[in-house]
VOBA-1610 file (N, C-alpha, C; in pm, whole numbers, padded with zeros to 5 digits, always signed):
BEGIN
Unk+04246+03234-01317Unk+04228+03181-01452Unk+04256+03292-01554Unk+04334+03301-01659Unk+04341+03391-01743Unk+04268+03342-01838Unk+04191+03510-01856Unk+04102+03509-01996Unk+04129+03482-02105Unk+03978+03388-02185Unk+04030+03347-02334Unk+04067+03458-02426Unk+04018+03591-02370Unk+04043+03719-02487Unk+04200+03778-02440Unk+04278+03693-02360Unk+04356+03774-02310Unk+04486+03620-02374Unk+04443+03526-02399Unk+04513+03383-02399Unk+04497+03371-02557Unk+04540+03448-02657Unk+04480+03447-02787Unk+04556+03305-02867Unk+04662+03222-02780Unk+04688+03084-02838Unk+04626+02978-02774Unk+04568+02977-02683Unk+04474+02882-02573Unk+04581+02791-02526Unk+04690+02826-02485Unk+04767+02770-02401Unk+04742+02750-02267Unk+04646+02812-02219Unk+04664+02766-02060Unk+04539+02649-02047Unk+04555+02607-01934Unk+04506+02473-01950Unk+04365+02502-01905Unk+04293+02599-01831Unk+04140+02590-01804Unk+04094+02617-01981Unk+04189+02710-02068Unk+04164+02779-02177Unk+04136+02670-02328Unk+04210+02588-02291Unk+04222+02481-02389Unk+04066+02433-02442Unk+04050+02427-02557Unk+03901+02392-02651Unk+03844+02287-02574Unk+03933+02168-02546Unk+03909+02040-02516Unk+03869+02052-02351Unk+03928+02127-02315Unk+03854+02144-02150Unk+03755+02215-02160Unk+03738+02367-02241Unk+03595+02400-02184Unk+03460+02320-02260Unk+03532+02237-02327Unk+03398+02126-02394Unk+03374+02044-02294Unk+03528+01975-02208Unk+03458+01884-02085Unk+03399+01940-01984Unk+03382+02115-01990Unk+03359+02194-01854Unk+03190+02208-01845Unk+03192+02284-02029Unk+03030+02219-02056Unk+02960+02102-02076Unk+03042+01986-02089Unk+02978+01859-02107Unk+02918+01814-01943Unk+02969+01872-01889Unk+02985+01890-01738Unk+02820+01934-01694Unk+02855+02035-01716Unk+02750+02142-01670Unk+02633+02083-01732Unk+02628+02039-01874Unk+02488+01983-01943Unk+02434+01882-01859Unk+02527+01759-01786Unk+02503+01640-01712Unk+02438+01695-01587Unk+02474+01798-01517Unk+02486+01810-01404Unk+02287+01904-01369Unk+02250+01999-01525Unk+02144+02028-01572Unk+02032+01900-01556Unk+02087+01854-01639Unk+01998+01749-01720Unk+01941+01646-01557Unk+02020+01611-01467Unk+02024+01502-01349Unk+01949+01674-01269Unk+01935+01775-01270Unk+01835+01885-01193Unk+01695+01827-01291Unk+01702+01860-01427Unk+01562+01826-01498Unk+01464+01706-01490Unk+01547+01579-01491Unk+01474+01482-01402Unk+01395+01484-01283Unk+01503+01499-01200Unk+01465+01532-01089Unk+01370+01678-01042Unk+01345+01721-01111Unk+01211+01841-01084Unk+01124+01800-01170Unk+01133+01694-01279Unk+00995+01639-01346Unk+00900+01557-01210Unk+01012+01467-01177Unk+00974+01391-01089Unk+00893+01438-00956Unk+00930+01523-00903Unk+00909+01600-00765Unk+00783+01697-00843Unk+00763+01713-00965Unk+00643+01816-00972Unk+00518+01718-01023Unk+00573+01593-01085Unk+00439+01521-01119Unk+00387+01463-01019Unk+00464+01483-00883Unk+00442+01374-00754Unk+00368+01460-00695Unk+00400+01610-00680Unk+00261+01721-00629Unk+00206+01748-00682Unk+00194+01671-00837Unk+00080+01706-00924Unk-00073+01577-00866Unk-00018+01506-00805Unk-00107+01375-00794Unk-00145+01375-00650Unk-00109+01485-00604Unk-00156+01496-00385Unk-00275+01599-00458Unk-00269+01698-00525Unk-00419+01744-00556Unk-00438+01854-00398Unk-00281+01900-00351Unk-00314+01955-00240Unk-00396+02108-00350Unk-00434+02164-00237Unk-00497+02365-00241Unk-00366+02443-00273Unk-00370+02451-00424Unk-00201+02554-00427Unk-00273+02618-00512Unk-00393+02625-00590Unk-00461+02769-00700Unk-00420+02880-00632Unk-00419+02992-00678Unk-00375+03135-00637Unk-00428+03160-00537Unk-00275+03095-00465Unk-00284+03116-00318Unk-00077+03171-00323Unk-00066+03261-00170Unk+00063+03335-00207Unk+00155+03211-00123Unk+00232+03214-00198Unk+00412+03085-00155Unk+00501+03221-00125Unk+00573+03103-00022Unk+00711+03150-00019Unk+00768+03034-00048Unk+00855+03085-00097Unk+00968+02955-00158Unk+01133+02977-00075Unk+01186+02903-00009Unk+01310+02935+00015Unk+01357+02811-00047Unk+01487+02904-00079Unk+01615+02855-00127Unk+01549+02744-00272Unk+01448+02894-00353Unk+01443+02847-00512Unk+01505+02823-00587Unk+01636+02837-00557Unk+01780+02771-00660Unk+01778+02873-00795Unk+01693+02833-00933Unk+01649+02941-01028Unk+01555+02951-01057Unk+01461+02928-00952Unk+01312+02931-01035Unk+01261+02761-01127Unk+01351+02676-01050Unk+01316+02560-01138Unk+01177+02497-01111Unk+01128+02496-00977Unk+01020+02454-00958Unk+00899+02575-00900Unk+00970+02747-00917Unk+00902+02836-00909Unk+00738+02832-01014Unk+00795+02802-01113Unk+00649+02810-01240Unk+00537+02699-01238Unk+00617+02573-01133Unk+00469+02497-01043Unk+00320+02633-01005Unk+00376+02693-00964Unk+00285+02780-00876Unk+00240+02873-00925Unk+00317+02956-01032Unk+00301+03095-01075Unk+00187+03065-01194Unk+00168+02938-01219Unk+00159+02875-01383Unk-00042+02855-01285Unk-00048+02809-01174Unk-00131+02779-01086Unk-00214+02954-01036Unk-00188+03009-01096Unk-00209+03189-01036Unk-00131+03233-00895Unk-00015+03125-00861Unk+00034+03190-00774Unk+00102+03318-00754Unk+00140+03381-00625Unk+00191+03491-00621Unk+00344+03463-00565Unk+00453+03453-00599Unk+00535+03362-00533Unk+00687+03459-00468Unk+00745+03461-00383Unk+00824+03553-00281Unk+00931+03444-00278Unk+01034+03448-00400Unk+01117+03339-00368Unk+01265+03372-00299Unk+01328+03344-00167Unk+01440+03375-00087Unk+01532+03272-00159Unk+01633+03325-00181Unk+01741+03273-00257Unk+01927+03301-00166Unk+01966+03207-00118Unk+02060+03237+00008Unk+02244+03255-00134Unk+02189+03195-00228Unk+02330+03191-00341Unk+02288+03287-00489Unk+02409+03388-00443Unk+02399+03533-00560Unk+02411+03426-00699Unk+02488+03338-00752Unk+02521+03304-00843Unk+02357+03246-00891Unk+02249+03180-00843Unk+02129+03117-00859Unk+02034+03227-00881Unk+02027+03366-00797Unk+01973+03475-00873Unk+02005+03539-00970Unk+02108+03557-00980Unk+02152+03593-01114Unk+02082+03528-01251Unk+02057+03402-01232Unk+02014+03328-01321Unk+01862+03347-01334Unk+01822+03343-01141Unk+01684+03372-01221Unk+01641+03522-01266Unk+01699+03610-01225Unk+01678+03698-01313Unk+01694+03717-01464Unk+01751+03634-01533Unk+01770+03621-01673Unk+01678+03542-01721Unk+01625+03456-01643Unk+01491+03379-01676Unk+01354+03471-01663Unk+01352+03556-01593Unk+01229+03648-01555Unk+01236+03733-01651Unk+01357+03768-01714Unk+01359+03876-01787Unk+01333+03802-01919Unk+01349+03667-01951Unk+01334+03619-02078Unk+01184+03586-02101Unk+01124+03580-02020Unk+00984+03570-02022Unk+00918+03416-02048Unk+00983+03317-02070Unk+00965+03204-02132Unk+00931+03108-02014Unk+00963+03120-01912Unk+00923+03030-01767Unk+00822+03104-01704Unk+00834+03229-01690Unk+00712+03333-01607Unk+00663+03419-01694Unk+00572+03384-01792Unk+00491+03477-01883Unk+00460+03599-01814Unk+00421+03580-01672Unk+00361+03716-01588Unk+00448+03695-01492Unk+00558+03798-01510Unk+00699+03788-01425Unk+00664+03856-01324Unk+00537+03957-01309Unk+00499+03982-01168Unk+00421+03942-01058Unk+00443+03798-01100Unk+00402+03732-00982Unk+00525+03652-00888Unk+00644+03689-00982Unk+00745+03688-00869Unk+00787+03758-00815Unk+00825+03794-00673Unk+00952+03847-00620Unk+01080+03766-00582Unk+01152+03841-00590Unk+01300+03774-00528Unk+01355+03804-00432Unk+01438+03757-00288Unk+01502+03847-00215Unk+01683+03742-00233Unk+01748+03849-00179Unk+01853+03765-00199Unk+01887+03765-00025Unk+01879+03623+00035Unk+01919+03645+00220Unk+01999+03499+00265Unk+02057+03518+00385Unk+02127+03400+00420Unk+02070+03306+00498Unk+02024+03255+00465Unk+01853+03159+00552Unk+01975+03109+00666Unk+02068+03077+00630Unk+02149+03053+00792Unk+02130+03103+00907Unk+02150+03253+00877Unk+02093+03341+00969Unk+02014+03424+01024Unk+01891+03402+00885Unk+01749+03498+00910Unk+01660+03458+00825Unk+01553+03489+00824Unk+01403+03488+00771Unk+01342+03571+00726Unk+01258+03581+00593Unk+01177+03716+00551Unk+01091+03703+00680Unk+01006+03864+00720Unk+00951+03855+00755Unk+00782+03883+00677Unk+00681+03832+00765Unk+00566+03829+00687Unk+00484+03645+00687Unk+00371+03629+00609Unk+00307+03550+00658Unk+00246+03502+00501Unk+00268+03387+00440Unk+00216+03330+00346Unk+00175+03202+00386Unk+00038+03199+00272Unk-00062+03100+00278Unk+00010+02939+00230Unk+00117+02913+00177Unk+00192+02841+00139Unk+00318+02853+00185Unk+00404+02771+00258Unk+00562+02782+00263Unk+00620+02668+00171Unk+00678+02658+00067Unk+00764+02588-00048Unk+00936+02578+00012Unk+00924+02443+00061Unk+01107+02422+00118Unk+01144+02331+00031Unk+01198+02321-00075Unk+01217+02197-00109Unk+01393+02213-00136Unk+01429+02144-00093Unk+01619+02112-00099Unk+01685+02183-00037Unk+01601+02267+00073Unk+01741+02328+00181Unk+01801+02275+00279Unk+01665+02179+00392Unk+01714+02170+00492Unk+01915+02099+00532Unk+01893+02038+00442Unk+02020+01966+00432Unk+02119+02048+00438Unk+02132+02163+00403Unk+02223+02273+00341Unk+02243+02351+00490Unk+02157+02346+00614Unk+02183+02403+00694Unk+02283+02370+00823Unk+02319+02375+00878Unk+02431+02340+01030Unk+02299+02351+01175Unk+02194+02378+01124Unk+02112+02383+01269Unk+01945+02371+01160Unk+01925+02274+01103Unk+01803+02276+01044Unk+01672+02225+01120Unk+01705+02210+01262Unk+01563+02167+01344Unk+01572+02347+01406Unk+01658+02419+01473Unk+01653+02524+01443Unk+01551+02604+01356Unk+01630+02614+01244Unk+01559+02681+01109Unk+01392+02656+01145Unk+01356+02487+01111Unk+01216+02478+01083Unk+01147+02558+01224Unk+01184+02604+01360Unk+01135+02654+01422Unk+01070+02805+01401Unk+01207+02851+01322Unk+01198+03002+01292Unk+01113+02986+01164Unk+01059+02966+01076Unk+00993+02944+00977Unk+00812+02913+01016Unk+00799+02836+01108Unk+00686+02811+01166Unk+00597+02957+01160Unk+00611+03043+01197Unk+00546+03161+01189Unk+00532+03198+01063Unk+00612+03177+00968Unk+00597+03184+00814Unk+00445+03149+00770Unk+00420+03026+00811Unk+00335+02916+00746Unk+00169+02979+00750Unk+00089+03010+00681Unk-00020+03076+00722Unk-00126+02920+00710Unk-00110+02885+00599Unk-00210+02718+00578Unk-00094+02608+00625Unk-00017+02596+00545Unk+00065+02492+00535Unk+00208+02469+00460Unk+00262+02366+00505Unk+00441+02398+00455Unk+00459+02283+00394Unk+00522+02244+00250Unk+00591+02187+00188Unk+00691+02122+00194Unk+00762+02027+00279Unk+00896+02023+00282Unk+00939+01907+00275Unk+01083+01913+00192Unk+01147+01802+00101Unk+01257+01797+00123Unk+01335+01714+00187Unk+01489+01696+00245Unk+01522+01592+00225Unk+01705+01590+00193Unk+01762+01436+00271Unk+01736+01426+00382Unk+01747+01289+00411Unk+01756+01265+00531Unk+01806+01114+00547Unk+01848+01074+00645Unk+01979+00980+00653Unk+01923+00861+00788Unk+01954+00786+00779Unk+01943+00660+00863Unk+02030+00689+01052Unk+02169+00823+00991Unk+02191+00836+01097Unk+02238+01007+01114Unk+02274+01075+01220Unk+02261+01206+01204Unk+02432+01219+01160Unk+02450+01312+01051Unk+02554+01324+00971Unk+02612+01459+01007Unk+02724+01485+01049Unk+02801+01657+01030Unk+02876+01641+00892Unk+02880+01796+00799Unk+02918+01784+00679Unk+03018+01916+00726Unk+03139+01909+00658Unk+03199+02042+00702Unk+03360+02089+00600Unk+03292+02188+00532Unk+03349+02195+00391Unk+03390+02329+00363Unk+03502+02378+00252Unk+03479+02523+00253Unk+03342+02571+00181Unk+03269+02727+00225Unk+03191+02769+00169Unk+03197+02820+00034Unk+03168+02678-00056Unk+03164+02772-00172Unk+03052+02742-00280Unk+03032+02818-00371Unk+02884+02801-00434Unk+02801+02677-00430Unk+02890+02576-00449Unk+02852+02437-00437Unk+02846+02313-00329Unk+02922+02426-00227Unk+02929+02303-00097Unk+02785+02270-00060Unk+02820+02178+00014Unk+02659+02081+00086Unk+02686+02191+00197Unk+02708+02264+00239Unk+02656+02384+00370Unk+02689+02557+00282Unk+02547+02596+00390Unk+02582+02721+00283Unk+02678+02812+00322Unk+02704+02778+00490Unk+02791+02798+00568Unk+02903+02746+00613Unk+02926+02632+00536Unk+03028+02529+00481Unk+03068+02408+00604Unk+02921+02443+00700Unk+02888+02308+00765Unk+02736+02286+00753Unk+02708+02166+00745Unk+02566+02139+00690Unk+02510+02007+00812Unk+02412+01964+00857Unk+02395+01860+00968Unk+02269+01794+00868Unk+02325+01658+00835Unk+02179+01587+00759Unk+02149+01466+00879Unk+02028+01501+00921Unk+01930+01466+01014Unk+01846+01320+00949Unk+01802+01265+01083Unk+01670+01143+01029Unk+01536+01192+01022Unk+01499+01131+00957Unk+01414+01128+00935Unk+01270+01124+01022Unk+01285+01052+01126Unk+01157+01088+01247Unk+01227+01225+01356Unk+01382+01246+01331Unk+01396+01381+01346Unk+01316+01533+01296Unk+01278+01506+01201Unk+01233+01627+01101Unk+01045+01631+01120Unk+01035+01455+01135Unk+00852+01443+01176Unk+00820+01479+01303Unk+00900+01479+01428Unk+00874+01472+01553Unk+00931+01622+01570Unk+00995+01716+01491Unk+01028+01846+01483Unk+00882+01928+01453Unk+00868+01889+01313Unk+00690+01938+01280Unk+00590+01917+01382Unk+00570+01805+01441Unk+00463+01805+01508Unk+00471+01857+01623Unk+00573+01922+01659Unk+00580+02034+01782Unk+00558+02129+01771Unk+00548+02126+01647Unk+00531+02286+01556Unk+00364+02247+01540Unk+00304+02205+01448Unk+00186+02180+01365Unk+00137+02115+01442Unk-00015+02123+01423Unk-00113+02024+01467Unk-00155+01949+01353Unk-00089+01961+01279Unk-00165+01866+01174Unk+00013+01797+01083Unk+00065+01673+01101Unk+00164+01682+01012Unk+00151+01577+00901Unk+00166+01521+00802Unk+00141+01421+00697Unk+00231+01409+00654Unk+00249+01237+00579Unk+00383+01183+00485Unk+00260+01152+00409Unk+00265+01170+00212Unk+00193+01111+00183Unk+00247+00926+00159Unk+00139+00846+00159Unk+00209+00752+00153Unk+00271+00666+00005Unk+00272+00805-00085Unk+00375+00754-00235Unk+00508+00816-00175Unk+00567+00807-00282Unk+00731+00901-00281Unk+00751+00894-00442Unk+00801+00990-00518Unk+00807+01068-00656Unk+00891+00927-00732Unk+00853+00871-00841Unk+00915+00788-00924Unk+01092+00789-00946Unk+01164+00812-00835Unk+01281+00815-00882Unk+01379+00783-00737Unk+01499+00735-00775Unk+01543+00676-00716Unk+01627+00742-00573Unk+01608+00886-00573Unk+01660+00947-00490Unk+01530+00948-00351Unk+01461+00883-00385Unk+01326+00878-00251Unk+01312+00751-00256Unk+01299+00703-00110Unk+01315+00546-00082Unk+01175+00495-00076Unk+01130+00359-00050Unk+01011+00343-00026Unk+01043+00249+00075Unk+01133+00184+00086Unk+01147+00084+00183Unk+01264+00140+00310Unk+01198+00213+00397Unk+01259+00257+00495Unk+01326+00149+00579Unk+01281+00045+00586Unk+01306-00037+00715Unk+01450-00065+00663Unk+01471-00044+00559Unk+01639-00109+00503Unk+01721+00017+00455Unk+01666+00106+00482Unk+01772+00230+00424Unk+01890+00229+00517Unk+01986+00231+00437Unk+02121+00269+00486Unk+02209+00354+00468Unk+02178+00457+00396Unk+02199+00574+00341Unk+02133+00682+00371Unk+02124+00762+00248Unk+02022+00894+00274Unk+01947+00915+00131Unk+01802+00941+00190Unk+01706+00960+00103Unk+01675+01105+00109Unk+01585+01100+00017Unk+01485+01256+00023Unk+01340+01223+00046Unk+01306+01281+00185Unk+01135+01236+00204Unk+01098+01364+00223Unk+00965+01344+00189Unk+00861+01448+00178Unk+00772+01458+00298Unk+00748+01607+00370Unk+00676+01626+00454Unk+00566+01719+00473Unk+00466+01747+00491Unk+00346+01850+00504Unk+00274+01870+00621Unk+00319+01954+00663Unk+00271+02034+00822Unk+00150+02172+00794Unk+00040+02154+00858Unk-00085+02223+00833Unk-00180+02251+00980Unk-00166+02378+00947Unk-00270+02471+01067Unk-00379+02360+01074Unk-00474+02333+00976Unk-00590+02257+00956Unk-00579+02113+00864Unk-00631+02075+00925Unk-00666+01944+00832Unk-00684+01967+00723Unk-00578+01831+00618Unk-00603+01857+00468Unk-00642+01696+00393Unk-00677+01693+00304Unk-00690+01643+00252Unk-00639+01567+00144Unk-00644+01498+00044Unk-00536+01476-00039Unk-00600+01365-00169Unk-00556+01355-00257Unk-00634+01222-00368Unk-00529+01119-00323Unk-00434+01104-00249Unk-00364+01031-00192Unk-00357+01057-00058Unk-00334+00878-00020Unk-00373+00918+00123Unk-00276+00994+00213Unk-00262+01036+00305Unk-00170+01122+00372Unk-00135+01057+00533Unk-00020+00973+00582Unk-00030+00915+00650Unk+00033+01034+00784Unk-00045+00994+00935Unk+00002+01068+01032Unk+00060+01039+01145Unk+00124+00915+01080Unk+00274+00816+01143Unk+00367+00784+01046Unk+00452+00758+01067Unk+00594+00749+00946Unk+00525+00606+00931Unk+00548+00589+00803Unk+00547+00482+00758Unk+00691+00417+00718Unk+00716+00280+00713Unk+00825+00224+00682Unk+00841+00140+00558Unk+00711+00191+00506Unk+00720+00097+00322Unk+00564+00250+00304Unk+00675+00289+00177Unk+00589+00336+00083Unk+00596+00293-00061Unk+00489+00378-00137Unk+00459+00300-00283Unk+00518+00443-00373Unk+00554+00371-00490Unk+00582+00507-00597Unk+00459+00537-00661Unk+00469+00676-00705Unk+00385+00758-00742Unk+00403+00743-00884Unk+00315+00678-00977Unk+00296+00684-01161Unk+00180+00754-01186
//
């Protein structure tokens, strides 16, 4: 692409006024459909009433810190693994702006390739929300993570009616971070946990929006369901079911 300081008539065509307005009109849509969708997913763990007060998270694959300030805002201490340089970058400009993490030292950041490794260490919270999908071996992964978990794990995926291979080049935006990705079912990912956990739960809402199904028995596609795997028994202001259910209710 040649630069606009270098293109001083805007002849080339990424350079042109009218494209980088459709490039940002772009980018605003593409924001705005993330902002929904993390209203949604944070008012839905606002209403399980799980134990997240300052207690320490790990978060993998925090994207920018969009649903990091759930926790930090809660006195968390939060260790967020980030597998894409372009998504830290960002959140470092957010940490440094002070406006999302008033007390920016309750984050850390690492930058790693969850494809192929794991922090090591042991938090009272594990926070997964939007990776598994992104991986080529994600029943894998949740194995190696299990040792992570000190109370209990968070986790929020597509997941599909049938098992899917995705296989793309690797690039900031592909569905693999390794530019093959495997989206799994759904009693795949429950019958994964409970080999892991003695304790696993679906609650029985799903977040007000249309990317989480409630009527399983007819999905024909791919949803995003929510899962919670726990050393100990938990509790919940909603109930927490410990069989898949095939009709759930939305969460208002």
């Amino acid at each position: 692409r040649k630069k606009v300081c270098c293109d001083k008539e805007l002849k080339h065509y990424e350079n042109h006024p009218e494209m980088q307005a459709s490039i940002l009109y772009t980018m605003l849509g593409i924001e705005q459909t993330y902002q929904r969708l993390t209203a949604r997913r944070l008012e839905h763990l606002t209403t399980l009433a799980l134990p997240v007060w300052n207690r320490s998270v790990l978060e993998l694959a925090g994207r920018q810190g969009d649903l990091t300030h759930y926790f930090t805002d809660r006195g968390c201490n939060v260790t967020i693994v980030e597998p894409r340089e372009s998504n830290i970058i960002q959140l470092r400009r957010k940490l440094a702006l002070g406006n999302l993490f008033p007390d920016r030292s309750r984050v850390q950041h690492l930058s790693m390739d969850l494809e192929k490794k794991v922090p090591h260490g042991r938090w009272q919270v594990v926070f997964c929300f939007g990776l598994l999908y992104h991986l080529e071996q994600p029943l894998v992964f949740l194995s190696r993570i299990e040792p992570l978990v000190g109370d209990f794990l968070l986790l929020e995926t597509f997941v599909s009616s049938d098992i899917v291979q995705i296989e793309e080049p690797a690039v900031p935006d592909s569905a693999g971070l390794s530019g093959k990705a495997t989206l799994i079912r759904r009693e795949d990912v429950f019958y994964a946990l409970k080999a892991l956990f003695e304790y696993v739960y679906i609650p029985i809402t799903q977040p007000n929006h249309e990317q989480f199904a409630i009527d399983w028995a007819n999905l024909s596609d791919s949803s995003r369901a929510l899962f919670i795997a726990a050393r100990r028994p938990l509790s919940s202001a909603v109930p927490l079911m410990q069989e898949l259910p095939m009709q759930q209710m939305r969460s208002w």
